[in-house]
PDB file with SEQRES, HELIX, SHEET and CRYST1 records, atoms N, CA, C and O in Angstrom:
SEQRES   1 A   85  UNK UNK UNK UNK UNK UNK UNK UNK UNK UNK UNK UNK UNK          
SEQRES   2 A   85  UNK UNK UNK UNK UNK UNK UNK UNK UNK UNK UNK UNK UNK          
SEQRES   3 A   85  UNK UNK UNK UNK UNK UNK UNK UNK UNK UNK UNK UNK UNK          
SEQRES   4 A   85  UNK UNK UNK UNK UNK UNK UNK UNK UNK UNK UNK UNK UNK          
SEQRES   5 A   85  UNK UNK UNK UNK UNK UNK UNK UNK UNK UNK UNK UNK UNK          
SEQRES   6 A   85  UNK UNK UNK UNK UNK UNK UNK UNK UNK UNK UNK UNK UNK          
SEQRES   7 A   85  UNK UNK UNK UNK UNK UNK UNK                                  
HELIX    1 AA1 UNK A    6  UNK A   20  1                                  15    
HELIX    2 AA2 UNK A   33  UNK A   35  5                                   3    
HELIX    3 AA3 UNK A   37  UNK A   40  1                                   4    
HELIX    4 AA4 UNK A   45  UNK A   53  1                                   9    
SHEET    1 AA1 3 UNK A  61  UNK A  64  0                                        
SHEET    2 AA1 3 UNK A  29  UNK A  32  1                                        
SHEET    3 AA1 3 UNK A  78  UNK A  80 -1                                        
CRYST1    1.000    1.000    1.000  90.00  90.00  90.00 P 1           1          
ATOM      1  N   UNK A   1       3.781  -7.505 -11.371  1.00  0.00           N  
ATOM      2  CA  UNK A   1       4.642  -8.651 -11.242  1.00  0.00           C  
ATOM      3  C   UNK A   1       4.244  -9.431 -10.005  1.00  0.00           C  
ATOM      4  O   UNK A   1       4.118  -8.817  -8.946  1.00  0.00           O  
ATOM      5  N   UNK A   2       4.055 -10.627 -10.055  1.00  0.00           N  
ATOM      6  CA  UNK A   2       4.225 -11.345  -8.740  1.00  0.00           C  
ATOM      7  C   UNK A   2       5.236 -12.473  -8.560  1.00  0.00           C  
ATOM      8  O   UNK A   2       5.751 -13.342  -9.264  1.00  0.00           O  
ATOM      9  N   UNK A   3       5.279 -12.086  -7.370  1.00  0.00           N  
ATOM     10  CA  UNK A   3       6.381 -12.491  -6.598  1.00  0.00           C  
ATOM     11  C   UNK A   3       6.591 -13.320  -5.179  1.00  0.00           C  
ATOM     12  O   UNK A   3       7.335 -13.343  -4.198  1.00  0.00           O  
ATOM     13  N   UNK A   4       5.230 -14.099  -5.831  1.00  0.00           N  
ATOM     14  CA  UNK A   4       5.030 -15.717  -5.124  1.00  0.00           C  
ATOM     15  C   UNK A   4       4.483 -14.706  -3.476  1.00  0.00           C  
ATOM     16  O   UNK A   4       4.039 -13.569  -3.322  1.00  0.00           O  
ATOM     17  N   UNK A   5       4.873 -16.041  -2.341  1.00  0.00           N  
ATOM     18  CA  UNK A   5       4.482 -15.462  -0.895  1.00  0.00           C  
ATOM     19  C   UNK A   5       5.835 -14.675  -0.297  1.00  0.00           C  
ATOM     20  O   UNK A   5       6.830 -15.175   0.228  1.00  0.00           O  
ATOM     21  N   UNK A   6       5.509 -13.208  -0.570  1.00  0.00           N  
ATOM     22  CA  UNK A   6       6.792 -13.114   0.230  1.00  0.00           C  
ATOM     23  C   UNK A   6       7.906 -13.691   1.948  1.00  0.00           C  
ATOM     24  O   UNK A   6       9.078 -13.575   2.305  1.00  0.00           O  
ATOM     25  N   UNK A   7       6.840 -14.199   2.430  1.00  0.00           N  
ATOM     26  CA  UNK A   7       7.069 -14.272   3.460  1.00  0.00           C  
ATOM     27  C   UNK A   7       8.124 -15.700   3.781  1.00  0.00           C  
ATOM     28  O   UNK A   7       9.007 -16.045   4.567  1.00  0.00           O  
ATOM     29  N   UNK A   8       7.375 -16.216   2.622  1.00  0.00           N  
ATOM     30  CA  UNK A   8       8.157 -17.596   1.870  1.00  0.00           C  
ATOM     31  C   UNK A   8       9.697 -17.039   1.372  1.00  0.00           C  
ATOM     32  O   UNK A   8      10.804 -17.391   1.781  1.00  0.00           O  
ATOM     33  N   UNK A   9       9.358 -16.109   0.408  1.00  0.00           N  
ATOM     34  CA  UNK A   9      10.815 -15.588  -0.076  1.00  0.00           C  
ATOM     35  C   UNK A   9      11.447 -15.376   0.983  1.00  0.00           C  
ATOM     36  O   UNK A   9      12.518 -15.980   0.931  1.00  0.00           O  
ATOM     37  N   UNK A  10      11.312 -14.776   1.995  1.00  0.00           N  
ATOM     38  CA  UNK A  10      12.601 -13.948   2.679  1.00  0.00           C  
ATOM     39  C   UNK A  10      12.568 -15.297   3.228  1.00  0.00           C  
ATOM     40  O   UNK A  10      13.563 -15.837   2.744  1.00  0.00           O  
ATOM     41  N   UNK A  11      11.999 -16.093   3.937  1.00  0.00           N  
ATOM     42  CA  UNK A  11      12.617 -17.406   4.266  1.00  0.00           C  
ATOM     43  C   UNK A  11      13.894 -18.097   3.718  1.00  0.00           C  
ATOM     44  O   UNK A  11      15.023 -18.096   4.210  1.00  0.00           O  
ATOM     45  N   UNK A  12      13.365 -18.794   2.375  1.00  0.00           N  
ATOM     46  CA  UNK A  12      14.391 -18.597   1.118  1.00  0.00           C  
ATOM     47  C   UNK A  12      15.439 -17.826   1.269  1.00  0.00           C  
ATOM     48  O   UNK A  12      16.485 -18.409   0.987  1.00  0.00           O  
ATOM     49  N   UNK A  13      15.546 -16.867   1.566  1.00  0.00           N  
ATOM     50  CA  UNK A  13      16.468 -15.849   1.133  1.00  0.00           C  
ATOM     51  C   UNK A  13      17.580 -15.475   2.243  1.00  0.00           C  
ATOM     52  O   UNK A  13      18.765 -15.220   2.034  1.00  0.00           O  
ATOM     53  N   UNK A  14      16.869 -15.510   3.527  1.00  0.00           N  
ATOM     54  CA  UNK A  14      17.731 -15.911   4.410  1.00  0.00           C  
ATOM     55  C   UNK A  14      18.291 -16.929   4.429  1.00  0.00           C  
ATOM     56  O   UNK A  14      19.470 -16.723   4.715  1.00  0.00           O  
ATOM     57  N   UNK A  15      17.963 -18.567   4.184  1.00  0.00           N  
ATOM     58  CA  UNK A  15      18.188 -19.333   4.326  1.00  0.00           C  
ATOM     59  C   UNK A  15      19.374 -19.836   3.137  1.00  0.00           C  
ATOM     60  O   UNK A  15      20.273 -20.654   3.335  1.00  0.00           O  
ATOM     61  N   UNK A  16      19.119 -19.174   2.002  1.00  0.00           N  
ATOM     62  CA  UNK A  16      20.163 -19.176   1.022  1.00  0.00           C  
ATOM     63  C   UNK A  16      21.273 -18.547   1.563  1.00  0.00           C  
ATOM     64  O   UNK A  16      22.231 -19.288   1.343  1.00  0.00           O  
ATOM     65  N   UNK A  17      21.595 -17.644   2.107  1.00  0.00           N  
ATOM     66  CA  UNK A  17      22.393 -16.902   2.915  1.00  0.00           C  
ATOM     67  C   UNK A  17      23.571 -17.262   3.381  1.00  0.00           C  
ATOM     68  O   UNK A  17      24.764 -17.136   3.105  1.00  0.00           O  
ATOM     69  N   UNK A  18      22.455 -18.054   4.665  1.00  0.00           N  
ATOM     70  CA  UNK A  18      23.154 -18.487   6.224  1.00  0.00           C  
ATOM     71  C   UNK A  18      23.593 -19.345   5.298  1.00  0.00           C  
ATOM     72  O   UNK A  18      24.683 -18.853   5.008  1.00  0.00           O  
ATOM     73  N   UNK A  19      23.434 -20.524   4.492  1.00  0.00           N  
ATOM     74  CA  UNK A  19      23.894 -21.800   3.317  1.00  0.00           C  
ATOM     75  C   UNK A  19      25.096 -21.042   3.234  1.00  0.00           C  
ATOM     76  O   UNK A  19      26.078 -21.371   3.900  1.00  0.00           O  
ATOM     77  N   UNK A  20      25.108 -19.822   2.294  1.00  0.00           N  
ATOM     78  CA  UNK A  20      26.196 -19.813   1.704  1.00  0.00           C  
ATOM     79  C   UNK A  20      27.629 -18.966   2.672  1.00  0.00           C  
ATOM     80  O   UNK A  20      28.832 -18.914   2.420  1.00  0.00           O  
ATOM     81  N   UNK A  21      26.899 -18.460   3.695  1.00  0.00           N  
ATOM     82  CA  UNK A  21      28.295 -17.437   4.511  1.00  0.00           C  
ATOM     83  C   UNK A  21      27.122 -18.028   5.969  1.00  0.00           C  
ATOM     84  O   UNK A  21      26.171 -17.472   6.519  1.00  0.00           O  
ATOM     85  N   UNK A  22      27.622 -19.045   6.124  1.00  0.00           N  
ATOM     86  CA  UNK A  22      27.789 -19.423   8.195  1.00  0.00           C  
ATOM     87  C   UNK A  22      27.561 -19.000   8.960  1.00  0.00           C  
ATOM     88  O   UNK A  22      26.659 -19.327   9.732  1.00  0.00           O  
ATOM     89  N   UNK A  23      28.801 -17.478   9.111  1.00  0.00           N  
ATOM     90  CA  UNK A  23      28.387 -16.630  10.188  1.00  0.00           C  
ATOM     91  C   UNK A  23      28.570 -15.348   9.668  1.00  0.00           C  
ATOM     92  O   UNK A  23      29.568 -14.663   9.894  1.00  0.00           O  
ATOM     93  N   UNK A  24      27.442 -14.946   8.843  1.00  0.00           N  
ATOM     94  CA  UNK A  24      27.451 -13.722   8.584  1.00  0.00           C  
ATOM     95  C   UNK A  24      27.870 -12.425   9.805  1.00  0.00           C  
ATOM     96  O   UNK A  24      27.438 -12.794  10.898  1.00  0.00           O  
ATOM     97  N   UNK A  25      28.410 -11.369   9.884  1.00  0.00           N  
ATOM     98  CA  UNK A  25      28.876 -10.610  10.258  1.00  0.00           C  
ATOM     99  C   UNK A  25      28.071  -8.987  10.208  1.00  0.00           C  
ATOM    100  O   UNK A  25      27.851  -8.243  11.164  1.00  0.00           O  
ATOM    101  N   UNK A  26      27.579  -8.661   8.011  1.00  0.00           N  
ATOM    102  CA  UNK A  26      26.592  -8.035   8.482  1.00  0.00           C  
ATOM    103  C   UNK A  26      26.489  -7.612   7.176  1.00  0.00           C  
ATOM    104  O   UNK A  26      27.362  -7.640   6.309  1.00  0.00           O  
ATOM    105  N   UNK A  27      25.206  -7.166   7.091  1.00  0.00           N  
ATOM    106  CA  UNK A  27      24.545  -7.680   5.735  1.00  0.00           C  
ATOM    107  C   UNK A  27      23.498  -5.941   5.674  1.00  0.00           C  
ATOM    108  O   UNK A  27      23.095  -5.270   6.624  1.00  0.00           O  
ATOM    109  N   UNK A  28      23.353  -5.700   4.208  1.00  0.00           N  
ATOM    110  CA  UNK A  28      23.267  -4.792   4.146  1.00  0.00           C  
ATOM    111  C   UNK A  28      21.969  -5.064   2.326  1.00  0.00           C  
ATOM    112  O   UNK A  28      22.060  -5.465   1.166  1.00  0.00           O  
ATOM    113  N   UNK A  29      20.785  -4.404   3.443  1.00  0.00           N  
ATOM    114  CA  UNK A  29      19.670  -4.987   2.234  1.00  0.00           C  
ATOM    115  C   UNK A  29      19.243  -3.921   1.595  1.00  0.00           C  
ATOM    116  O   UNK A  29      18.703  -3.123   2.361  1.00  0.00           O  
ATOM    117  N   UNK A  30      19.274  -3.533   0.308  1.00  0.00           N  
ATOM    118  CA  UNK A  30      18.472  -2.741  -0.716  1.00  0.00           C  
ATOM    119  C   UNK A  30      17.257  -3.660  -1.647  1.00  0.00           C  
ATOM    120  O   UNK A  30      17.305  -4.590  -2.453  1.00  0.00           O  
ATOM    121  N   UNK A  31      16.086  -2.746  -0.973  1.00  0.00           N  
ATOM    122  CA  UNK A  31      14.956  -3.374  -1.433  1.00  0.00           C  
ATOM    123  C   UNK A  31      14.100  -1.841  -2.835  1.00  0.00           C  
ATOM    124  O   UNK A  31      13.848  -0.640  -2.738  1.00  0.00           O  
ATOM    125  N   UNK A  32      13.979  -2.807  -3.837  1.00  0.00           N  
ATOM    126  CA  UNK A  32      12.836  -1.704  -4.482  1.00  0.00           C  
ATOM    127  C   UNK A  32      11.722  -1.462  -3.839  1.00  0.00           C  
ATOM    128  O   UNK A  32      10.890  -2.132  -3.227  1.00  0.00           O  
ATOM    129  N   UNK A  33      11.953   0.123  -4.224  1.00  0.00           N  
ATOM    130  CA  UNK A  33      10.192   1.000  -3.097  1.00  0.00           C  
ATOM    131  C   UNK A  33       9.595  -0.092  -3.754  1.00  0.00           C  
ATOM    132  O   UNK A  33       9.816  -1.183  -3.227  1.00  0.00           O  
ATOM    133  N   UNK A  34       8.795  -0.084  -4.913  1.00  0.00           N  
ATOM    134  CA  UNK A  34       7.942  -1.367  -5.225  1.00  0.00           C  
ATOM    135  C   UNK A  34       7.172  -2.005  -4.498  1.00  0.00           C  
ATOM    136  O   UNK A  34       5.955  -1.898  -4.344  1.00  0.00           O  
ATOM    137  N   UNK A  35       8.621  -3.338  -3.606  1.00  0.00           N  
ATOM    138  CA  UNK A  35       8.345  -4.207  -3.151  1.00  0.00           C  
ATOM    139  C   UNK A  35       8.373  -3.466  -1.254  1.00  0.00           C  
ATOM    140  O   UNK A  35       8.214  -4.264  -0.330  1.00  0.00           O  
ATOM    141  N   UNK A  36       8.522  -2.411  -1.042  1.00  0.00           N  
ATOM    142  CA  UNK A  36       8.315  -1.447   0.091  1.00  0.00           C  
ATOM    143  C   UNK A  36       6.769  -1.287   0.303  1.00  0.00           C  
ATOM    144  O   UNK A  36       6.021  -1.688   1.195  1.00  0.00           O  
ATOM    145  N   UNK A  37       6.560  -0.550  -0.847  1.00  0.00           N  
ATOM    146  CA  UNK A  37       5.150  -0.454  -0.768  1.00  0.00           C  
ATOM    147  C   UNK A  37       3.935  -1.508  -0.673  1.00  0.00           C  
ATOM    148  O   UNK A  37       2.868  -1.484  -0.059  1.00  0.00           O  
ATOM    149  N   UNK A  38       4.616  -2.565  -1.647  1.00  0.00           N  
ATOM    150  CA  UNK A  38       3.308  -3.947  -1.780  1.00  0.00           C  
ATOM    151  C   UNK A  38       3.259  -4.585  -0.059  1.00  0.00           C  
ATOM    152  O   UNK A  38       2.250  -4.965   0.535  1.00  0.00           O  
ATOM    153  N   UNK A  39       4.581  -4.551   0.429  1.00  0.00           N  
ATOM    154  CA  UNK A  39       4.547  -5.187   1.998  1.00  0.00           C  
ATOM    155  C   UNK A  39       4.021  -4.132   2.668  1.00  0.00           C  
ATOM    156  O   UNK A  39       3.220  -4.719   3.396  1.00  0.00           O  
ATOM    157  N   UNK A  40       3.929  -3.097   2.899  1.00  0.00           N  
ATOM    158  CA  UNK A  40       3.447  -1.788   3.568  1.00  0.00           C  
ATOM    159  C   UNK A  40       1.489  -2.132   3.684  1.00  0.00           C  
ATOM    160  O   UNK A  40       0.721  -2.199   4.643  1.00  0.00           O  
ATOM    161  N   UNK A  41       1.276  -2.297   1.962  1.00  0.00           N  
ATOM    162  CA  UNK A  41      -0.511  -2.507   1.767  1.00  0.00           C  
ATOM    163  C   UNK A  41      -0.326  -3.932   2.051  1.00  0.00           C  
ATOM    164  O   UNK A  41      -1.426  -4.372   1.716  1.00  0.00           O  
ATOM    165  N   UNK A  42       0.092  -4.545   2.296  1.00  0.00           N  
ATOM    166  CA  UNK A  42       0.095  -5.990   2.550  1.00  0.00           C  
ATOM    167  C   UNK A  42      -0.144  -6.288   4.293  1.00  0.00           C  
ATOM    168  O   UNK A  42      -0.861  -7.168   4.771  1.00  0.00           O  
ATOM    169  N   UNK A  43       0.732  -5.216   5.092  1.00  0.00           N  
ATOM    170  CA  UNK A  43       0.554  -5.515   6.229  1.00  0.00           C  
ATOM    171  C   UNK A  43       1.945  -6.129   6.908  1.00  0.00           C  
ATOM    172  O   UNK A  43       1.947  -6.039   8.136  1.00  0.00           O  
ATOM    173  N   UNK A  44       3.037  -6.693   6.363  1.00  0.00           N  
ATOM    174  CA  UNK A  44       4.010  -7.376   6.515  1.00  0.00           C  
ATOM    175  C   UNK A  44       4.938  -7.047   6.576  1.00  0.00           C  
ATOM    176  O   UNK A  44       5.853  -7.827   6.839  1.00  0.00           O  
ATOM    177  N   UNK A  45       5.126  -5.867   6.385  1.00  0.00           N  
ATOM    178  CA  UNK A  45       6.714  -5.422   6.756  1.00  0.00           C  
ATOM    179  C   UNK A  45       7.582  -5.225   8.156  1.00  0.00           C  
ATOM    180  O   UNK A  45       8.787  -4.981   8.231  1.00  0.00           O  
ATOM    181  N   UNK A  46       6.435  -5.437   9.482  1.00  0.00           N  
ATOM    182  CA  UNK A  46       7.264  -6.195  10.025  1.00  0.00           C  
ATOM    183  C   UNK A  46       7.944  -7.135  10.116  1.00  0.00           C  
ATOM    184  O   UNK A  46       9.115  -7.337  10.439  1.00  0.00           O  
ATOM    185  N   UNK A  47       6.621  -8.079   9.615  1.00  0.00           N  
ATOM    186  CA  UNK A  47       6.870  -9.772   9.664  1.00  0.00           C  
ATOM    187  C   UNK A  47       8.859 -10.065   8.926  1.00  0.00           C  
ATOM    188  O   UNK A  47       9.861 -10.698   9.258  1.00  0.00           O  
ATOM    189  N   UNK A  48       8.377  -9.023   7.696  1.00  0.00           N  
ATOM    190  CA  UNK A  48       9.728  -9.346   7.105  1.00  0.00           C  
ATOM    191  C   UNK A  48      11.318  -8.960   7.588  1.00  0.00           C  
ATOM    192  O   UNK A  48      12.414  -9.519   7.600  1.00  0.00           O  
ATOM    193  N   UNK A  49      10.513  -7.130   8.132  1.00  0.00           N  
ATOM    194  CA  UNK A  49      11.822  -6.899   8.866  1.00  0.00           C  
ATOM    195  C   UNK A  49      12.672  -8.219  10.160  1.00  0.00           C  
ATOM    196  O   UNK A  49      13.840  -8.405  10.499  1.00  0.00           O  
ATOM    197  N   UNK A  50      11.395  -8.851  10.527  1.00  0.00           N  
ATOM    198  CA  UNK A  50      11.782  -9.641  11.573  1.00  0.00           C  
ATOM    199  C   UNK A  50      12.485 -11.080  10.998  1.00  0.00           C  
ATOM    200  O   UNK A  50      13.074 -11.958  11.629  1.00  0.00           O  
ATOM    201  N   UNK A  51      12.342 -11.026  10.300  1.00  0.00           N  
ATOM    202  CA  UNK A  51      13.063 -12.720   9.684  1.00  0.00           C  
ATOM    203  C   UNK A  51      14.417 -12.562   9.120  1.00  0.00           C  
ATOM    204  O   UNK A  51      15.234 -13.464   8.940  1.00  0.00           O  
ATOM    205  N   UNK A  52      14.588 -10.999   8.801  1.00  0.00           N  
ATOM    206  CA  UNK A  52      16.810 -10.329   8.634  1.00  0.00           C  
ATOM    207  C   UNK A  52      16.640 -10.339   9.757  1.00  0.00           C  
ATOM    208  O   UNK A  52      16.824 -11.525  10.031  1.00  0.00           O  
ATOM    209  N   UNK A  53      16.258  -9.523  11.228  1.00  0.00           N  
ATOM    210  CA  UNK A  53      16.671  -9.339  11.838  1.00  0.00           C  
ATOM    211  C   UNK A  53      17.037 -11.084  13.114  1.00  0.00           C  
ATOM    212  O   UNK A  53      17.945 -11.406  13.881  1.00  0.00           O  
ATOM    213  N   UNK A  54      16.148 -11.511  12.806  1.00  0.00           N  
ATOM    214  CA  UNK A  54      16.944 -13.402  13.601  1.00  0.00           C  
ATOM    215  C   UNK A  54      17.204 -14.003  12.653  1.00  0.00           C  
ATOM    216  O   UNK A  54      16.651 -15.100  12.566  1.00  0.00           O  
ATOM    217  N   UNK A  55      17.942 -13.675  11.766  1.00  0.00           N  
ATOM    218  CA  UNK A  55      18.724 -14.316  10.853  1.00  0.00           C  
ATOM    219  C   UNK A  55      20.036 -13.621  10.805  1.00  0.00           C  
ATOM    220  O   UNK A  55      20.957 -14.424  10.952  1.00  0.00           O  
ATOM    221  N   UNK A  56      20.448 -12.318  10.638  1.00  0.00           N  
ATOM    222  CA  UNK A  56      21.627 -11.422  10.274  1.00  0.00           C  
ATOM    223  C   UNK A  56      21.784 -10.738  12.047  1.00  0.00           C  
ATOM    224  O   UNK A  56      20.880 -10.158  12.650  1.00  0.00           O  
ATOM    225  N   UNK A  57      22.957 -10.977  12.491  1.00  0.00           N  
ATOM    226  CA  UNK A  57      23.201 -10.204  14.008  1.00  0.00           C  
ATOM    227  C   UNK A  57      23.421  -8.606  13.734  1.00  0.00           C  
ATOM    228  O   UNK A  57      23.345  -7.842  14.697  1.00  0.00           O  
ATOM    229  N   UNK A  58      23.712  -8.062  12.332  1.00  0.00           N  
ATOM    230  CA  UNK A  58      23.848  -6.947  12.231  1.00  0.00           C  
ATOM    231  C   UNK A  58      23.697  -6.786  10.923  1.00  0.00           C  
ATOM    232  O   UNK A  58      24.453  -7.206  10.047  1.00  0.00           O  
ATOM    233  N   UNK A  59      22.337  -5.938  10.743  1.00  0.00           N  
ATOM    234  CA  UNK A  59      21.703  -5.326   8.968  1.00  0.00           C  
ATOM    235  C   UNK A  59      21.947  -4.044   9.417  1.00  0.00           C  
ATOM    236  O   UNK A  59      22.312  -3.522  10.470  1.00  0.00           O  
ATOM    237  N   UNK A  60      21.513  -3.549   7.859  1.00  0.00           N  
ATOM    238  CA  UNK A  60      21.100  -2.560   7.774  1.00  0.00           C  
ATOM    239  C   UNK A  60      20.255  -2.283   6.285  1.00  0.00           C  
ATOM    240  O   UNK A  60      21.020  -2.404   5.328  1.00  0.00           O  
ATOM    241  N   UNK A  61      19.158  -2.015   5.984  1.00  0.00           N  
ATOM    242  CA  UNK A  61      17.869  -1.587   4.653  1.00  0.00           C  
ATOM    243  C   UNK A  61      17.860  -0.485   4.332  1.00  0.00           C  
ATOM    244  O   UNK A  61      18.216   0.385   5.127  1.00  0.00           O  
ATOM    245  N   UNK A  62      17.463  -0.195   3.107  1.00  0.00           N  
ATOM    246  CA  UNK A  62      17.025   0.732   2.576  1.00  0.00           C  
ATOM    247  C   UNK A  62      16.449   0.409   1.314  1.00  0.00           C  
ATOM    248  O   UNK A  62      16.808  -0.354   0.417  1.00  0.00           O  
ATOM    249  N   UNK A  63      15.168   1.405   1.497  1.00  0.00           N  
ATOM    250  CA  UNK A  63      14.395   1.273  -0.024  1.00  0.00           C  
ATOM    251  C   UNK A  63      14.868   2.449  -1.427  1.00  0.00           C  
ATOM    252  O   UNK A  63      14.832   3.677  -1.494  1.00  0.00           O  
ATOM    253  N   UNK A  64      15.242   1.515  -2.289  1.00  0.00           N  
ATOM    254  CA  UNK A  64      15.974   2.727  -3.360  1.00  0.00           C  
ATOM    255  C   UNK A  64      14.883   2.360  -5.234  1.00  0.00           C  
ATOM    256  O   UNK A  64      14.540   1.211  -5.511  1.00  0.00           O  
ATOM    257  N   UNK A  65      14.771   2.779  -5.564  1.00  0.00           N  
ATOM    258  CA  UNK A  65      14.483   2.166  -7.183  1.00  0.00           C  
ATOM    259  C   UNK A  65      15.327   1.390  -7.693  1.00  0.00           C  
ATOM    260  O   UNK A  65      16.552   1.279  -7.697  1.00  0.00           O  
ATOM    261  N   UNK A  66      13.765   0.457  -8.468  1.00  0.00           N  
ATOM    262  CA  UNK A  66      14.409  -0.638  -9.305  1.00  0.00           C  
ATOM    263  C   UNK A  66      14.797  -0.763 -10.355  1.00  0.00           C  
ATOM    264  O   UNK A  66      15.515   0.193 -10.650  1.00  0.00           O  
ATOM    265  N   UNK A  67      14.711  -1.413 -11.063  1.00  0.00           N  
ATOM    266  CA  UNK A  67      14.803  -0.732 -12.872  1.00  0.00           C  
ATOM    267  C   UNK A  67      13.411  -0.183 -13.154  1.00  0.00           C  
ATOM    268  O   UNK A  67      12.330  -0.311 -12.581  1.00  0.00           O  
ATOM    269  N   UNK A  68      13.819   0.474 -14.241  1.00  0.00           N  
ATOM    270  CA  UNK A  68      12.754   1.965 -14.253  1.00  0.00           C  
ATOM    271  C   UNK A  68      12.972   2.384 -16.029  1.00  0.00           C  
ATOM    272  O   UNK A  68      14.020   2.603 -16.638  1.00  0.00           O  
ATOM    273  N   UNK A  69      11.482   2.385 -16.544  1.00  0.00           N  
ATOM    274  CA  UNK A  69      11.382   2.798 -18.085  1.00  0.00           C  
ATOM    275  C   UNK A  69      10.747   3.803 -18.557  1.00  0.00           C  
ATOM    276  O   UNK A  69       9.806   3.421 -19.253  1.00  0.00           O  
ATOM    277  N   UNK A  70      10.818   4.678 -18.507  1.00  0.00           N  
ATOM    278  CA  UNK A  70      10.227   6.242 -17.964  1.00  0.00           C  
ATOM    279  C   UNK A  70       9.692   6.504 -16.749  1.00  0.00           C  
ATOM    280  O   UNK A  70      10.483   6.878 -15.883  1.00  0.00           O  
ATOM    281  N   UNK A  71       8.409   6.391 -16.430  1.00  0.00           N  
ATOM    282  CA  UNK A  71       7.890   6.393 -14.883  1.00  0.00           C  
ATOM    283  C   UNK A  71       7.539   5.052 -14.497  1.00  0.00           C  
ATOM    284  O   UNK A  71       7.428   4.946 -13.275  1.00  0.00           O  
ATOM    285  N   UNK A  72       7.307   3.883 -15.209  1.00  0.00           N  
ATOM    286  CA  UNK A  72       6.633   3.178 -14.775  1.00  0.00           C  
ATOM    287  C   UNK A  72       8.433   1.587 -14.237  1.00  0.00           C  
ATOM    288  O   UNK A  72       9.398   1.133 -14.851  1.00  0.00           O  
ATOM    289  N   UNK A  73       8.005   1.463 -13.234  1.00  0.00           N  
ATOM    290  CA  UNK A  73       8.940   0.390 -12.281  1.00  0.00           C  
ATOM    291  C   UNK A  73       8.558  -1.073 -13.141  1.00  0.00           C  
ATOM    292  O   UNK A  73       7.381  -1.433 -13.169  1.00  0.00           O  
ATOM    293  N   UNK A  74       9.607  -1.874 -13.824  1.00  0.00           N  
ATOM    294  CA  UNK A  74       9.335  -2.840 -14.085  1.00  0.00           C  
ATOM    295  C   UNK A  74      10.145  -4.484 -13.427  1.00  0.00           C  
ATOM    296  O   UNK A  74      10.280  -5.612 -13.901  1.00  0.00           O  
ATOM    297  N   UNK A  75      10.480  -3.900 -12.291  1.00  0.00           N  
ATOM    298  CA  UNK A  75      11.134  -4.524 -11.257  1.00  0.00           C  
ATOM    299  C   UNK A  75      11.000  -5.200 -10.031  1.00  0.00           C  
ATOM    300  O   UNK A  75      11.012  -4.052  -9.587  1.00  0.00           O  
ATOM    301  N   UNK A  76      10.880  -5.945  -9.009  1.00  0.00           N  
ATOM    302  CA  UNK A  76      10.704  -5.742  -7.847  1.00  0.00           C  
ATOM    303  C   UNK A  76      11.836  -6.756  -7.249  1.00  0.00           C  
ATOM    304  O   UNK A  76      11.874  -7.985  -7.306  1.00  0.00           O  
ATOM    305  N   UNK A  77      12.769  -5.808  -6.643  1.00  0.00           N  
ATOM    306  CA  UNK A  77      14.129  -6.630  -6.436  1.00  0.00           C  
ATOM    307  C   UNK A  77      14.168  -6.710  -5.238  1.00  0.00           C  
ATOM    308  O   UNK A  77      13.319  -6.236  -4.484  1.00  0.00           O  
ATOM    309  N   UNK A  78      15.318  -7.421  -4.854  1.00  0.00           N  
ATOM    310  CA  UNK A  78      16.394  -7.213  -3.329  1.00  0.00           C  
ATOM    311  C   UNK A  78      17.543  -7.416  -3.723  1.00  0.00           C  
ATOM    312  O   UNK A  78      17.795  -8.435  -4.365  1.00  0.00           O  
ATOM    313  N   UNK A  79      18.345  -6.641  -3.476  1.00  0.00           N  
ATOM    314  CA  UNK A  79      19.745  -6.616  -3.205  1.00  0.00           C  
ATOM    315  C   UNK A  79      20.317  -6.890  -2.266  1.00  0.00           C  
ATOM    316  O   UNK A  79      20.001  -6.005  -1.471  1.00  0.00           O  
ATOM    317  N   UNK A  80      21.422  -7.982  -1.468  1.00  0.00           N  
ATOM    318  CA  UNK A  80      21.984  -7.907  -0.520  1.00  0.00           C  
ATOM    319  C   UNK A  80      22.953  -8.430  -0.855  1.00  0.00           C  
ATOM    320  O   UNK A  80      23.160  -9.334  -1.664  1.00  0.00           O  
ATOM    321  N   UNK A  81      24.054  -7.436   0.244  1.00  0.00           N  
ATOM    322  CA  UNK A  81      25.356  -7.732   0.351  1.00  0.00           C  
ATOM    323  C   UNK A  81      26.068  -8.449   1.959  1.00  0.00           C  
ATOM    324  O   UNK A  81      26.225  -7.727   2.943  1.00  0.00           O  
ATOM    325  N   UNK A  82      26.277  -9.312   1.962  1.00  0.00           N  
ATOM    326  CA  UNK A  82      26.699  -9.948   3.220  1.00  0.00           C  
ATOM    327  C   UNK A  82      27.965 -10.469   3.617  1.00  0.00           C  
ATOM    328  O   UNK A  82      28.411 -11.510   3.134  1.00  0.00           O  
ATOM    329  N   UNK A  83      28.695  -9.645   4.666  1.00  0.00           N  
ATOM    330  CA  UNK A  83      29.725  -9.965   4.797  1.00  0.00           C  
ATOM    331  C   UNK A  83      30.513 -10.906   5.988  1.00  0.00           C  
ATOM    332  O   UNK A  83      31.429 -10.194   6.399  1.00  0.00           O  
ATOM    333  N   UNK A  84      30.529 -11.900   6.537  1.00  0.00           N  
ATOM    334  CA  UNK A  84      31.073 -13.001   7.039  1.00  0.00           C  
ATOM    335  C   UNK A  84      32.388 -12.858   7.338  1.00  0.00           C  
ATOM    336  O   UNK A  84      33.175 -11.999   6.941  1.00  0.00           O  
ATOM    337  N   UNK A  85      32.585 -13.908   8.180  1.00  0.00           N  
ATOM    338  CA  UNK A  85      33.807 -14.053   8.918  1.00  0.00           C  
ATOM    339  C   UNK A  85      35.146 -14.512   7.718  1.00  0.00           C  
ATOM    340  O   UNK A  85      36.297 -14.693   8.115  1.00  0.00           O  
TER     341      UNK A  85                                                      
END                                                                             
């Protein structure tokens, strides 16, 4: 699956965010291993950790599975939940 520039996405994605809740409070990201691993061989998973972290004053991540059809992952998600003032 691809999934454009990530680095672009989490831009996006923060930025959809802060749009929709102001002053987020604290936000809580589930990412598919998947998309764990492709940023890992990619090199970027700082880059990304760093764009929640000056965006959200208080996260917290974890990598869990995505949708799944015997062994093979046909997914590559994010989940977040963000909670605001």
């Amino acid at each position: 699956m691809h999934i454009g520039d990530p680095l672009k996405e989490a831009d996006q994605t923060c930025s959809g965010i802060r749009a929709a809740i102001a002053r987020p409070k604290f936000t809580l990201l589930m990412t598919c291993i998947t998309r764990t691993l492709a940023f890992a061989r990619m090199g970027i998973s700082r880059s990304i950790i760093s764009k929640y972290a000056d965006t959200f004053p208080t996260f917290c991540g974890f990598s869990c599975y995505g949708e799944q059809i015997g062994r093979i992952h046909c997914n590559q998600t994010l989940v977040t939940v963000t909670i605001g003032e």
